[in-house]
Rosetta silent file (secondary structure, phi, psi, omega in degrees, C-alpha in Angstrom):
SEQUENCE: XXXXXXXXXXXXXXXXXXXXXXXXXXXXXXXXXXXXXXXXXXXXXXXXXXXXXXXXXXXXXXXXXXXXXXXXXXXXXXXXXXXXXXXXXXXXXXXXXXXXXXXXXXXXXXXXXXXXXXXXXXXXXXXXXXXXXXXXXXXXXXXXXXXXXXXXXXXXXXXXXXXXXXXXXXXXXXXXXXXXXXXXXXXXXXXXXXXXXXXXXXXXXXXXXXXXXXXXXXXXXXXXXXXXXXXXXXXXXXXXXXXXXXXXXXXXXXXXXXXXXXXXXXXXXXXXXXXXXXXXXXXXXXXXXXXXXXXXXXXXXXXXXXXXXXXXXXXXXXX
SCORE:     score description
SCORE:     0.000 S_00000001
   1 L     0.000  162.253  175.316    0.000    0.000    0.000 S_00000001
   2 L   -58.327  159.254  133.396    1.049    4.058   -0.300 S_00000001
   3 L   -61.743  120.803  178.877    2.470    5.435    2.226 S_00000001
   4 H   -29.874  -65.760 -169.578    0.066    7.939    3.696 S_00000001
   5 H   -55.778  -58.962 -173.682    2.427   10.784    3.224 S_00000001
   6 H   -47.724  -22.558  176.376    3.417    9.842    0.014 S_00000001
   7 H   -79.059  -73.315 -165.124   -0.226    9.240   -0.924 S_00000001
   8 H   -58.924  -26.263 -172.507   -0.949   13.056    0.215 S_00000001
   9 H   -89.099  -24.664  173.559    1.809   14.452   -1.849 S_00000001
  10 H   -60.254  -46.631 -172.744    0.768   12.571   -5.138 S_00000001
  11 H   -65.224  -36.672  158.316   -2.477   13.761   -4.423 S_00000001
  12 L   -59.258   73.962 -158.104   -1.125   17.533   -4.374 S_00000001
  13 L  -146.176  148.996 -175.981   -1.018   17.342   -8.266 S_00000001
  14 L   -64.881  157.334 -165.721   -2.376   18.993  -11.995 S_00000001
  15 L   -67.831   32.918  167.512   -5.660   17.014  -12.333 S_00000001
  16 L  -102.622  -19.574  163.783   -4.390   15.075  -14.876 S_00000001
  17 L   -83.905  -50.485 -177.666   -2.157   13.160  -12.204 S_00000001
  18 H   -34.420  -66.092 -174.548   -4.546   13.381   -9.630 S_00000001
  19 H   -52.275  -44.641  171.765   -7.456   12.038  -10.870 S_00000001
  20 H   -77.799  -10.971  162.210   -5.533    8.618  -11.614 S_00000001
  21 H   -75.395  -34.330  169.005   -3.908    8.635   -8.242 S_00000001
  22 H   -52.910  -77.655 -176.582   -7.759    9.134   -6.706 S_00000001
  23 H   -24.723  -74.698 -158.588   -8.379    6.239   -8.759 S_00000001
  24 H   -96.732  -29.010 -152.689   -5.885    3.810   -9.026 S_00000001
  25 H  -132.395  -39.792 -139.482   -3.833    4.211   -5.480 S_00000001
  26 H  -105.771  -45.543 -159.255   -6.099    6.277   -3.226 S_00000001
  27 L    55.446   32.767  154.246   -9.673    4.001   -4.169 S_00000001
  28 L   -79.361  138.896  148.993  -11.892    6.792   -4.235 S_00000001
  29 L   -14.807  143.143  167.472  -15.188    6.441   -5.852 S_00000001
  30 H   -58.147  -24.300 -173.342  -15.674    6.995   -9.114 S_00000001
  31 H   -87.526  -16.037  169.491  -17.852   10.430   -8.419 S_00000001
  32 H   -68.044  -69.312 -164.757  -14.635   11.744   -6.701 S_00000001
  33 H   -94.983    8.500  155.393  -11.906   10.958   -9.341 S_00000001
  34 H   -82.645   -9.223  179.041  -14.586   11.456  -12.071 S_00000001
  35 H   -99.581  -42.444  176.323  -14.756   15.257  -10.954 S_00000001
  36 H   -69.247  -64.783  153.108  -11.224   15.622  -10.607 S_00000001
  37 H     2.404  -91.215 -150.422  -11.037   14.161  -14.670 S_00000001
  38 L   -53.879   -3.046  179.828  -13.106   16.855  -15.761 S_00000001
  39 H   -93.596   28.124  179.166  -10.806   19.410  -14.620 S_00000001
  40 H   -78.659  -72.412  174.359   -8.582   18.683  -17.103 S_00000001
  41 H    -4.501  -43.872 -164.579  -10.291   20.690  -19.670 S_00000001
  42 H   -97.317  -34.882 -143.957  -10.505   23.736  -17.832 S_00000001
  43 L  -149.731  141.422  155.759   -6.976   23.924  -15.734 S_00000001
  44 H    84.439 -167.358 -151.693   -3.450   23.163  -15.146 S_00000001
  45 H   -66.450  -25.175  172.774   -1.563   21.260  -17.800 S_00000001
  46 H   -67.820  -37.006 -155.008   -4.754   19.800  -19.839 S_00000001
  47 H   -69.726  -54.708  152.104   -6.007   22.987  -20.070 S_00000001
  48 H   -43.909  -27.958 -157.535   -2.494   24.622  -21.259 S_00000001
  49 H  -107.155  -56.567 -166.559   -2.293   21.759  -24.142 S_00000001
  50 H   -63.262  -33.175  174.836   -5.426   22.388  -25.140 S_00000001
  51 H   -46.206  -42.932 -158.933   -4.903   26.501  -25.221 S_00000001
  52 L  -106.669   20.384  172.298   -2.165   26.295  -28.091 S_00000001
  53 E   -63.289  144.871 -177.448   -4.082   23.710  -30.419 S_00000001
  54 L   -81.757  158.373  157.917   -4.472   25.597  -34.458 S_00000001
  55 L   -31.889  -42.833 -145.520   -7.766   26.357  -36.255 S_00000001
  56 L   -76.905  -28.245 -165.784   -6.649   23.466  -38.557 S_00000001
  57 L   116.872  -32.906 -168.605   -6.940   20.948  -35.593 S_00000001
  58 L   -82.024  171.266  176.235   -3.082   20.461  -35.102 S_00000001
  59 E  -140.050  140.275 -148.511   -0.715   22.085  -32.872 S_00000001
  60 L    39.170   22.090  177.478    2.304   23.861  -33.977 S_00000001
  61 L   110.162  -58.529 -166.178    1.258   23.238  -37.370 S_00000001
  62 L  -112.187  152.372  179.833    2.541   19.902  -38.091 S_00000001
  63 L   -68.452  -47.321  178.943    1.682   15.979  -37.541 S_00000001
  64 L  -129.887  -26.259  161.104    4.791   14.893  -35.937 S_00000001
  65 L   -97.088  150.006  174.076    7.338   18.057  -36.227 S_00000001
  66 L   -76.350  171.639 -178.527    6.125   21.659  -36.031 S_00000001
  67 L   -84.638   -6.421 -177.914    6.012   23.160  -39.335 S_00000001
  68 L   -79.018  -17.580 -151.244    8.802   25.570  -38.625 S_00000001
  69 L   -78.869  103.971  132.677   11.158   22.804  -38.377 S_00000001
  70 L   -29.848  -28.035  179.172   13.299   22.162  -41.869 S_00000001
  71 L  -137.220  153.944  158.309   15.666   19.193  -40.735 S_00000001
  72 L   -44.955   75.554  105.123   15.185   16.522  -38.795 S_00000001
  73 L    72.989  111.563  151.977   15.981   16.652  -35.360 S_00000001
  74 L   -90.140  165.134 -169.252   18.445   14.626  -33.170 S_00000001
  75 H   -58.678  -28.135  176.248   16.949   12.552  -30.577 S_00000001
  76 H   -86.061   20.266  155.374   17.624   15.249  -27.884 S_00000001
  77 H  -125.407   20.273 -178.228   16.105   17.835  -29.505 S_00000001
  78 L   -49.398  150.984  175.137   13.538   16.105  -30.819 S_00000001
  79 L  -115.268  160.160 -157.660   10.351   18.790  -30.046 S_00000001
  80 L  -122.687   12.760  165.742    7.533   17.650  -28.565 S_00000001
  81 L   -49.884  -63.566 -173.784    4.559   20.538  -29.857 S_00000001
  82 L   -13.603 -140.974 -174.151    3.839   18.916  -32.218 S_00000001
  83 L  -111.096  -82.912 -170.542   -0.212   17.066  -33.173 S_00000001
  84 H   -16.653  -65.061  159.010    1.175   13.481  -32.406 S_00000001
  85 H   -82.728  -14.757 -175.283    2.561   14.176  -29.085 S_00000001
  86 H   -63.177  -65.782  148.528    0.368   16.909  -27.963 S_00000001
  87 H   -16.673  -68.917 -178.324   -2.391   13.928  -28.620 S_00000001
  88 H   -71.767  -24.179 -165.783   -0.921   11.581  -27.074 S_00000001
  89 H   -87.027  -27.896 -177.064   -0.172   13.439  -23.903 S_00000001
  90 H   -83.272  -36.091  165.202   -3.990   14.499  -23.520 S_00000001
  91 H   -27.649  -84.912  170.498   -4.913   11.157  -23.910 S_00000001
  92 H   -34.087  -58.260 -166.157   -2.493    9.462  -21.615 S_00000001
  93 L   -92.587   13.812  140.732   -3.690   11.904  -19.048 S_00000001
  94 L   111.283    3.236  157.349   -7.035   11.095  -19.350 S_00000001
  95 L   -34.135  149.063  175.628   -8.904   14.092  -21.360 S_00000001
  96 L   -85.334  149.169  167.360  -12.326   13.363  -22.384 S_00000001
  97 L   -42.029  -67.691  166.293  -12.308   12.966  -26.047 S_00000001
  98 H   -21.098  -53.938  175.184  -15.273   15.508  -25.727 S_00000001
  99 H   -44.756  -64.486  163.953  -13.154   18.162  -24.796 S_00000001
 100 H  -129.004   90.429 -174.347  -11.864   18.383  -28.564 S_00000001
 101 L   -84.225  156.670 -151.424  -15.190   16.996  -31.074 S_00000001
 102 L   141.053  -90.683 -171.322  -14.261   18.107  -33.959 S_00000001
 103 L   -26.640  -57.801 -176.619  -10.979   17.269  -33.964 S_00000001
 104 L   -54.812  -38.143  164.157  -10.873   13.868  -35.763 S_00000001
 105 L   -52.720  -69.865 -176.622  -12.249   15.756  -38.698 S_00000001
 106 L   -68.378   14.305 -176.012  -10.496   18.146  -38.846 S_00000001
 107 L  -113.861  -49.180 -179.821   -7.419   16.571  -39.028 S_00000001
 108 L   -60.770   12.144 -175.764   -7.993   14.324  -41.471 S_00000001
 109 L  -129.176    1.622 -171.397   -8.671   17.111  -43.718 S_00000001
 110 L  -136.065  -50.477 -168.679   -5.870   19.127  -42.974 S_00000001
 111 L   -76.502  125.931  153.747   -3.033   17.095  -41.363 S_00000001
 112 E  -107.681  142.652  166.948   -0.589   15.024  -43.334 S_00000001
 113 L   -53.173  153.217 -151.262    2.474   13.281  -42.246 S_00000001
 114 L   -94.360   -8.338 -174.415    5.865   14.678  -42.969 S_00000001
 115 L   -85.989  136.969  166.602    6.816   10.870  -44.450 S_00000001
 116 L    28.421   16.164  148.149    5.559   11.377  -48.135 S_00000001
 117 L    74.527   48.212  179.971    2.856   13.861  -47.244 S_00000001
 118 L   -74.605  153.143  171.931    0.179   10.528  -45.986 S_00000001
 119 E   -58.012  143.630 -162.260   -3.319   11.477  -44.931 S_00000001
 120 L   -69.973  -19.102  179.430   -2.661   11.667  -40.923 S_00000001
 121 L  -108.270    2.620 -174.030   -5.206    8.783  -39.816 S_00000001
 122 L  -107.421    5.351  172.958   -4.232    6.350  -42.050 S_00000001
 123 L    51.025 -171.613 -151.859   -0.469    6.888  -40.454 S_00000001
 124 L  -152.326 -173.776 -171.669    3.043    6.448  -42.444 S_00000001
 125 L   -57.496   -3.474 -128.316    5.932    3.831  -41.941 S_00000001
 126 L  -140.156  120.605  175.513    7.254    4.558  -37.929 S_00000001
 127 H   -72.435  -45.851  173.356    5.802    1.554  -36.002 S_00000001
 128 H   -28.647  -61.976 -136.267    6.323    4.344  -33.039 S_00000001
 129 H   -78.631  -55.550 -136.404    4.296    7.188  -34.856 S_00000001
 130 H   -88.735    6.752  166.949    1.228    4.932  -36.500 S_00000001
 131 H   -86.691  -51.485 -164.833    1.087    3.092  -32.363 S_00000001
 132 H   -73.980  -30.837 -155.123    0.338    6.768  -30.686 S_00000001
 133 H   -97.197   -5.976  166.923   -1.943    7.668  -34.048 S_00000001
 134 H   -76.043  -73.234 -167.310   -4.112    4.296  -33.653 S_00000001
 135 H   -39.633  -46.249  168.564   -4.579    4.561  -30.350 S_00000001
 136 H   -91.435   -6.300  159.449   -5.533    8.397  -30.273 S_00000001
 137 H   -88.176    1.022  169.761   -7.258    7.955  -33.205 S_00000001
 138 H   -81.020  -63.176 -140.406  -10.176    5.345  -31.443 S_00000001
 139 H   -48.082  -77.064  135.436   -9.621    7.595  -28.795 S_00000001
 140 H     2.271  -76.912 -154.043  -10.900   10.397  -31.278 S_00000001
 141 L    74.210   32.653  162.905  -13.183    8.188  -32.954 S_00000001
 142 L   -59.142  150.845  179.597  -11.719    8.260  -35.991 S_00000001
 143 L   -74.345  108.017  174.626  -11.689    5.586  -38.913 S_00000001
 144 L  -113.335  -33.086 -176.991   -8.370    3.609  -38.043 S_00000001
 145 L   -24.477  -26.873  161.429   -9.164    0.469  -39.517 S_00000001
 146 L   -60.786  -79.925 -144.626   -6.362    0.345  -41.986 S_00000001
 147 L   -64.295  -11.378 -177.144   -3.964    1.097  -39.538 S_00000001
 148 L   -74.208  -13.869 -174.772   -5.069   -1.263  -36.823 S_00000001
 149 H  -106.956    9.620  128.457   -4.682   -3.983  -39.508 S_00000001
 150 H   -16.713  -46.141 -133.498   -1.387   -2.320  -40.530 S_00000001
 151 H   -92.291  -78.468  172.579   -0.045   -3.848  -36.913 S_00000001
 152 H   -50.213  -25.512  156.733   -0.424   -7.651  -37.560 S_00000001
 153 H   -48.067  -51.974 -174.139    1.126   -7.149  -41.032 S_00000001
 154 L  -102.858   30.021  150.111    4.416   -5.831  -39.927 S_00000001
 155 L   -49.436   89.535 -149.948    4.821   -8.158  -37.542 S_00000001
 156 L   -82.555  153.442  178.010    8.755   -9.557  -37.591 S_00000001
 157 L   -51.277  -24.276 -175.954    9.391  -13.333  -37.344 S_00000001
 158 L   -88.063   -4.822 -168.618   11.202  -12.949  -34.136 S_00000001
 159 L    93.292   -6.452  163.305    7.653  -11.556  -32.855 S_00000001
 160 L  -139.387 -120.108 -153.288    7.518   -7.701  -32.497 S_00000001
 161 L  -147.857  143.324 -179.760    8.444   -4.806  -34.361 S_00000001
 162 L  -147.606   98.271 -165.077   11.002   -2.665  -35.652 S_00000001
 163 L   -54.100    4.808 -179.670   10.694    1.019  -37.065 S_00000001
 164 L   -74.923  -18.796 -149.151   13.534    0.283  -39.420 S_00000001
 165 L   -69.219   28.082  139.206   11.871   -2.610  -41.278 S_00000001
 166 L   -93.244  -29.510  144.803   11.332    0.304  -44.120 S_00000001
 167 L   -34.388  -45.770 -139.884   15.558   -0.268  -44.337 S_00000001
 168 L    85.360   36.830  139.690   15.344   -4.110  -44.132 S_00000001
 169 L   -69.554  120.960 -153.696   15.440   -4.570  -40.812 S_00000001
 170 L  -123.389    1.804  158.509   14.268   -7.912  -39.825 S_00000001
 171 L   -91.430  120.027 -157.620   15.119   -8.050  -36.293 S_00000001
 172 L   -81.545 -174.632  173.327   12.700   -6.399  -33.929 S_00000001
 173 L  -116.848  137.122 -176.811   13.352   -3.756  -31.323 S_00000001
 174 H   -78.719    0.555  169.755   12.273   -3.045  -27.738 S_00000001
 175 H   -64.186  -48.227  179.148   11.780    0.597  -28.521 S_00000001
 176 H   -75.565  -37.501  173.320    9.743   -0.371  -31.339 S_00000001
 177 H   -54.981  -65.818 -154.391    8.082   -3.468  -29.435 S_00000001
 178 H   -76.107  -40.398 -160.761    6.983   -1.753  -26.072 S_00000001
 179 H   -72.617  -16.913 -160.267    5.502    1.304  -28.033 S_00000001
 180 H   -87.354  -32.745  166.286    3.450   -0.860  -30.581 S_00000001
 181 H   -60.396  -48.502  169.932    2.285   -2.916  -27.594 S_00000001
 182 H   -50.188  -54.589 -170.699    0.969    0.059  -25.779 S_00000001
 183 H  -106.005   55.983  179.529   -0.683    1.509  -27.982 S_00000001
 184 H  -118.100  -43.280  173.499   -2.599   -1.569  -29.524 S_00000001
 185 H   -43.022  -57.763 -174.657   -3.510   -2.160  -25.252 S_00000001
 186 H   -53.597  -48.126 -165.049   -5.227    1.422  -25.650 S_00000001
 187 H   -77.802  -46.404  179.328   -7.087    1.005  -28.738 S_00000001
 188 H   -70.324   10.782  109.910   -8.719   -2.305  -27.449 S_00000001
 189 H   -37.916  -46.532 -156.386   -9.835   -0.448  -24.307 S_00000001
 190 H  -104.858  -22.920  166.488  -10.929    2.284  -25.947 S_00000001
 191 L  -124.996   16.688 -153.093  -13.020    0.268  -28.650 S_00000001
 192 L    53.212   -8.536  176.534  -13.493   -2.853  -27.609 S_00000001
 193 L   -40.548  151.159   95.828  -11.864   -4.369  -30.825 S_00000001
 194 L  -110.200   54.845 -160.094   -9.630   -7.520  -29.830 S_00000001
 195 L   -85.191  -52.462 -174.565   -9.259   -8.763  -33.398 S_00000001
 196 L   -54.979   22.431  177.062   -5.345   -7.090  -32.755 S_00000001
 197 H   -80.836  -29.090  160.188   -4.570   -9.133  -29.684 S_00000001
 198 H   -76.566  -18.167  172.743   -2.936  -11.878  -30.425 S_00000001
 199 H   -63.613  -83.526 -169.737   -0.046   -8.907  -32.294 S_00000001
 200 H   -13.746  -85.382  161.015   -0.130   -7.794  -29.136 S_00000001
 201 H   -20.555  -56.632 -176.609    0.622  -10.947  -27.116 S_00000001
 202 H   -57.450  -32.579  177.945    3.170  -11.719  -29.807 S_00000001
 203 H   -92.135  -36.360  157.959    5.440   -8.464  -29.037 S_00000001
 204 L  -106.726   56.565  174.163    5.279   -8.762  -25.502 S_00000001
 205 L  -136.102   -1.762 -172.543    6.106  -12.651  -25.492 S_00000001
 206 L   -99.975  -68.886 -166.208    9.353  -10.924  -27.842 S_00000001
 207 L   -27.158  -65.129 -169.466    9.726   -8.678  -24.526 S_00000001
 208 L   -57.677  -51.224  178.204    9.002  -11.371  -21.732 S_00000001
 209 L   -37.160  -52.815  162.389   11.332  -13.913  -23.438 S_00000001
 210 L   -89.880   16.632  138.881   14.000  -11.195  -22.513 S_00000001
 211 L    61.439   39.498 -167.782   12.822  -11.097  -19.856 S_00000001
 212 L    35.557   25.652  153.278   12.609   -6.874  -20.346 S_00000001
 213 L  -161.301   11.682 -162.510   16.231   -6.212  -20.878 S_00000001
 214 E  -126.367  142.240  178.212   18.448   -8.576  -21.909 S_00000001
 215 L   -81.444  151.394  174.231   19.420   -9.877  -25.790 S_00000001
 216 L   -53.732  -43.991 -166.158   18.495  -13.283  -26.774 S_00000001
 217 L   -66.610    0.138 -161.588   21.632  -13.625  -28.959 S_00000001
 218 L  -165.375  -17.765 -147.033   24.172  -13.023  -25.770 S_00000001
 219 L    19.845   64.454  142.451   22.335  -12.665  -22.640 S_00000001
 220 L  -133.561  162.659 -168.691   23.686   -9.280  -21.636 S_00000001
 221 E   -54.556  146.246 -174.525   22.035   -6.268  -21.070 S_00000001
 222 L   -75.864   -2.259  173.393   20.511   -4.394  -24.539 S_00000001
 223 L   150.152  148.779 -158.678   21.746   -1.018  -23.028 S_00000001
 224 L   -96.135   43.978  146.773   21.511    0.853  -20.186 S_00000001
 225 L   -67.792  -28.087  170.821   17.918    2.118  -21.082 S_00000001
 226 L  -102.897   48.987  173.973   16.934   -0.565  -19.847 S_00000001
 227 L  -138.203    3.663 -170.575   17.118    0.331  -15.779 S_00000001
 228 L   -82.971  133.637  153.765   15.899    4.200  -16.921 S_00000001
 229 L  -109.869   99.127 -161.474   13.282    5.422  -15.030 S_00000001
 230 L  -147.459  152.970 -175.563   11.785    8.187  -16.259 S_00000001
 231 L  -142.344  162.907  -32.123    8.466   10.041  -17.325 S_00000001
 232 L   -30.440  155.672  165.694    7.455   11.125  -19.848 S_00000001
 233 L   -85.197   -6.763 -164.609    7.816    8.079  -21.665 S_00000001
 234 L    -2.193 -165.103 -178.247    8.054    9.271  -25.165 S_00000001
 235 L   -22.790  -57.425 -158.306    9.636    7.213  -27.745 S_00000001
 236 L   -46.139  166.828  147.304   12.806    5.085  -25.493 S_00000001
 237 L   -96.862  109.095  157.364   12.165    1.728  -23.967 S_00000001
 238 L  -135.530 -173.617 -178.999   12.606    1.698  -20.539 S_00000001
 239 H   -33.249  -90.220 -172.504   12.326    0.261  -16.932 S_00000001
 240 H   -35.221  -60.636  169.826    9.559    1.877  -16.082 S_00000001
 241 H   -42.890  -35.152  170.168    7.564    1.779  -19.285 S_00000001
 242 H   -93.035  -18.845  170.864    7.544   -2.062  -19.489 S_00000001
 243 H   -76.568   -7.385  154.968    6.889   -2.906  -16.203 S_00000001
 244 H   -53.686  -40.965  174.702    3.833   -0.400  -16.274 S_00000001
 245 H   -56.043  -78.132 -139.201    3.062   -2.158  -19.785 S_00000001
 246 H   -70.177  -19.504 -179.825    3.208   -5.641  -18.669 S_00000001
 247 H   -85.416  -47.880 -166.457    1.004   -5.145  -15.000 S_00000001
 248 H   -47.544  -65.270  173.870   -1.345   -2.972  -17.098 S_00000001
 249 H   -75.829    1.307  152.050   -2.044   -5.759  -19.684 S_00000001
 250 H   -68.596  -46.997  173.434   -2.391   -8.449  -17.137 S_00000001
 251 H   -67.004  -21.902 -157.020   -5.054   -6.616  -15.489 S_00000001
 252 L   -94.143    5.013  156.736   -6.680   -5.945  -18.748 S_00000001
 253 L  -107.344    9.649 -170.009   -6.334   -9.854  -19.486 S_00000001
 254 L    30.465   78.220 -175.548   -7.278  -10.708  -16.405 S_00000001
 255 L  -146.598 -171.426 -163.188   -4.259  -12.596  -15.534 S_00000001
 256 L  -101.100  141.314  149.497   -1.578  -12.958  -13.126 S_00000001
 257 L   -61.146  105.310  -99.527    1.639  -10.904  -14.492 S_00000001
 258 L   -90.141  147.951 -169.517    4.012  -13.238  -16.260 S_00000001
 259 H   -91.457   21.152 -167.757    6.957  -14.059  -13.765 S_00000001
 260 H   -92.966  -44.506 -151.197    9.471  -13.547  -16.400 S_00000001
 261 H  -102.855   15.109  160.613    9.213  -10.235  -15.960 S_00000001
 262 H   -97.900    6.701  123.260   10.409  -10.354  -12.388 S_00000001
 263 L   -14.645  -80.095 -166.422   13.734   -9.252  -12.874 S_00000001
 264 H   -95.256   -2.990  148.918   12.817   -6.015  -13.421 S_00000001
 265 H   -79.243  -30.266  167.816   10.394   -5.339  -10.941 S_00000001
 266 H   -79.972  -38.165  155.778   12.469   -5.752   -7.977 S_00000001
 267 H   -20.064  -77.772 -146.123   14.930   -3.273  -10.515 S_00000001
 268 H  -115.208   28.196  155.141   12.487   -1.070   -9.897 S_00000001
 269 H   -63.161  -47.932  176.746   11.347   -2.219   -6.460 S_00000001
 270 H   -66.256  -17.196 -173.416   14.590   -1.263   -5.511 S_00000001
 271 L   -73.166    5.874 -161.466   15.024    2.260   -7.247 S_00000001
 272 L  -108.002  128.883 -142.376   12.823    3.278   -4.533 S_00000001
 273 L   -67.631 -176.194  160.013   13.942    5.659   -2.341 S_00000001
 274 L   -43.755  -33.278  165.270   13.786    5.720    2.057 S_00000001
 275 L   -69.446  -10.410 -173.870   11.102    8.052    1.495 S_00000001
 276 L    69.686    7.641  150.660    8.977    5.630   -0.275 S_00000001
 277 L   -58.979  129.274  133.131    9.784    8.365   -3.615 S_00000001
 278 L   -67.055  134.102  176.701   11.190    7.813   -7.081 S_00000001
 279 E  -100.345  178.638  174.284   13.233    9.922   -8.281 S_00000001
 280 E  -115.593  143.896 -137.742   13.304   11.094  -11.675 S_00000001
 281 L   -99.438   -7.267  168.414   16.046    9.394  -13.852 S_00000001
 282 L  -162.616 -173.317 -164.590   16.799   11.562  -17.002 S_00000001
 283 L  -124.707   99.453  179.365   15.399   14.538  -18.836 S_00000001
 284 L   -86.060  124.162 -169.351   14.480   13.982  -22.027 S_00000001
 285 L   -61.837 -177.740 -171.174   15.640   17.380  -24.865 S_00000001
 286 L    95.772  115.146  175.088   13.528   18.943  -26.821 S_00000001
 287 L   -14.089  111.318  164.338   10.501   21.984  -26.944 S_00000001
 288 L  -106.003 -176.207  150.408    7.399   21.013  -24.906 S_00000001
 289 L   -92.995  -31.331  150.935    4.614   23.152  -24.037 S_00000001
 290 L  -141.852  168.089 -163.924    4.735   22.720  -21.009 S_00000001
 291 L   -91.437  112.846  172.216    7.380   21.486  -18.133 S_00000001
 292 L   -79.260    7.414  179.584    5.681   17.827  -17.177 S_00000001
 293 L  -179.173 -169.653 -144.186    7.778   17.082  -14.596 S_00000001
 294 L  -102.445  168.713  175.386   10.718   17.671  -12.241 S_00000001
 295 L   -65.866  171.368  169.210   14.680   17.584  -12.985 S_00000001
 296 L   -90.055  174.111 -159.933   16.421   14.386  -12.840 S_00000001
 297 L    83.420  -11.389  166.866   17.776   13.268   -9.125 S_00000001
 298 E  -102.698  173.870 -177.141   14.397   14.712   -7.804 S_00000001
 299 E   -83.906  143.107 -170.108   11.303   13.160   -6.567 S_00000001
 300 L  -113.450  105.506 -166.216    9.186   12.627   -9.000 S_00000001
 301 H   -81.049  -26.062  154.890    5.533   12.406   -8.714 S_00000001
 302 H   -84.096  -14.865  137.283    4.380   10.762  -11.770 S_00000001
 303 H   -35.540  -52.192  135.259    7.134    8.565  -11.467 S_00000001
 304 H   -13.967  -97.413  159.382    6.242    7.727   -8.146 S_00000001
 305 H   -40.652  -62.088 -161.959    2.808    6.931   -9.305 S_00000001
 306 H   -76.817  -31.388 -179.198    3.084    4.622  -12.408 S_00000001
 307 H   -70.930  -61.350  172.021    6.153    2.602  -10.073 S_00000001
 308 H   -53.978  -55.919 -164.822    3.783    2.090   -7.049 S_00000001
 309 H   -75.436  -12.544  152.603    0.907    1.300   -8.962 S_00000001
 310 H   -50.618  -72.856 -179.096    2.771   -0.864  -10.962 S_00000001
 311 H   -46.888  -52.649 -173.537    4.151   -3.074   -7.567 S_00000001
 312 H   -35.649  -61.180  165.008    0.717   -2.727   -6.538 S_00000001
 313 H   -56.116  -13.375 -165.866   -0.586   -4.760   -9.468 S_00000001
 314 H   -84.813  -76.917 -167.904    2.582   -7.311   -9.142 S_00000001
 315 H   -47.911  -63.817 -147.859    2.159   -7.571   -5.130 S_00000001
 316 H   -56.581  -56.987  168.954   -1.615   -7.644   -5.139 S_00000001
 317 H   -28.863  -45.724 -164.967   -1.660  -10.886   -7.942 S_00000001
 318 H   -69.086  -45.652 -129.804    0.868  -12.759   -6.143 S_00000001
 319 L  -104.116    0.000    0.000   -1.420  -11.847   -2.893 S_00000001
C-alpha cells in the first residue's frame, strides 16, 4: 500500500495526475476521481495543451514536427509541440475525447504526415508514430481500420516490431516493441476491438522472453535504457515503461503478471527511495509546451505513481 504521506503528496497534483492517483492508489469512488477528470479541460496542464491547439486541428502546425522545423531533429532535440505528441499526452492523461469533437475531422482534412505527405489517420511507416496515431485515433473516434490492420502485417518473425523494417530490418526492437504494444492495449480499451490481440501478445512474449532487458543472442544487457526510469515516456524503452506495460495488460487480461518479468520489478522495487519516492532518472531534450515534470535526481511524482501502482498490481496478484 502508499504510504500515507506519500499518498498526500501525489495527491497535491495537476488534475491530470490526480485524478488517476484518486483512482488507481487512493480508491476513491468513481464520483470523486470522475470530478477531478473533468478538470482537465478547464486547468493546469490539460487545459495549457489544449490553449495552443491551431484552427486546422493540429498544434504547432505539423503531424509529428512543427512546421517551422526544416531538418530533422536529433533525438535530444527532438520537439515535442507537435499534433502526435500533444495527442498523445492528452490522452495518456485522461482528457475526455469531448473536450476536442471536432478534432478527428479536422485533421484528417488538414493534417498530413511529414513521411511522403500521408493522410494523418491512415499513419506512415514509424511503427512508433502509426502506435500513438491508432490509439488516439479510437480515442478520437476516428476511422483507423487500416492502420489497426497495418499492426499484424508488420509483424517480424522474431515476434515484435522494428521502425527500421522500411531499411530491411528484420530483427525487432524493444523501442519499437513496447511502443506498438501500448498503444494496440489502448485502442482495445478504448473500442473494444480484440481482433489485434494476439499482435499484441506476440510483441510482448518478444519482450518477456528477454525477460525486459536482456538480448536473446548473448544474454547481456541491450543497453543501459533498460534500468531508466523516467516520465514522460516518449519514444525510449525503458524500466519503467515495461513494467507499467506488462502489470497494465495483465489486469486488462485478467491474468496474473508473467513471472518472467520479475527481474525487473524488484529493478524497480529497488530504485525506490527511504522516502517511499522515485526519483526522476533523465530529462528527455527537446521543446514542450509545457514542463511535465521535475529535474532528474528529484522526486518525482508521476514517477512515483506509475512505479507504485505498478508493484501494486505485481504484489496484489501474487497476494
Amino acid at each position: 500500500m502508499t504510504d500515507d504521506a506519500v499518498l498526500e503528496w501525489l495527491l497535491d497534483s495537476d488534475p491530470m495526475l490526480r485524478w488517476q492517483v484518486q483512482r488507481d492508489l487512493a480508491g476513491e469512488p468513481e464520483r470523486v476521481w470522475a470530478a477531478t477528470r473533468a478538470e482537465i479541460a478547464e486547468r493546469g496542464e490539460g487545459a495549457a495543451l489544449l490553449s495552443h491547439q491551431d484552427p486546422d486541428g493540429q498544434w504547432a502546425g505539423g503531424a509529428f514536427f512543427p512546421a517551422t522545423m526544416t531538418e530533422h531533429p536529433t533525438p535530444d532535440d527532438q520537439p515535442f509541440t507537435a499534433t502526435t505528441w500533444t495527442l498523445t499526452t492528452l490522452r495518456e492523461g485522461g482528457l475526455d475525447a469531448g473536450a476536442l469533437a471536432g478534432t478527428a475531422e479536422k485533421l484528417r482534412e488538414n493534417a498530413r504526415w511529414e513521411y511522403d505527405d500521408l493522410p494523418y489517420w491512415d499513419g506512415e511507416v514509424d511503427v512508433c508514430i502509426n502506435a500513438m496515431t491508432l490509439a488516439s485515433g479510437a480515442w478520437l473516434g476516428a476511422d483507423v481500420s487500416d492502420l489497426a490492420a497495418w499492426f499484424p502485417a508488420h509483424l517480424l518473425a522474431d515476434g515484435g516490431w522494428n521502425c527500421e523494417w522500411v531499411e530491411g530490418s528484420e530483427r525487432s526492437s524493444f523501442h519499437s516493441t513496447i511502443n506498438a504494444a501500448r498503444g494496440i492495449l489502448a485502442y482495445e480499451r478504448l473500442t473494444g476491438d480484440a481482433s489485434l490481440r494476439a499482435a499484441r501478445h506476440s510483441g510482448e512474449q518478444y519482450l518477456l522472453e528477454r525477460r525486459l532487458r536482456y538480448r536473446a543472442s548473448t544474454g547481456e544487457p541491450v543497453g543501459p535504457w533498460a534500468d531508466l526510469i523516467v516520465w514522460p515516456y516518449r519514444a525510449p524503452f525503458s524500466l519503467l515503461k515495461a513494467v507499467d506495460h506488462v502489470t497494465d495488460a495483465a489486469v486488462h487480461d485478467g491474468v496474473a503478471p508473467d513471472e518472467r518479468a520479475g527481474e525487473a520489478v524488484e529493478r524497480l522495487r529497488a530504485a525506490r527511495g527511504a522516502d517511499g519516492r522515485w526519483r526522476q532518472g533523465a530529462r528527455l531534450g527537446g521543446a514542450t509546451w509545457v514542463r511535465h515534470d521535475v529535474d532528474p535526481g528529484e522526486p518525482s511524482k508521476w514517477v512515483t505513481f506509475f512505479a507504485q501502482r505498478a508493484l501494486e498490481r505485481w504484489d496484489g496478484a501474487r497476494r
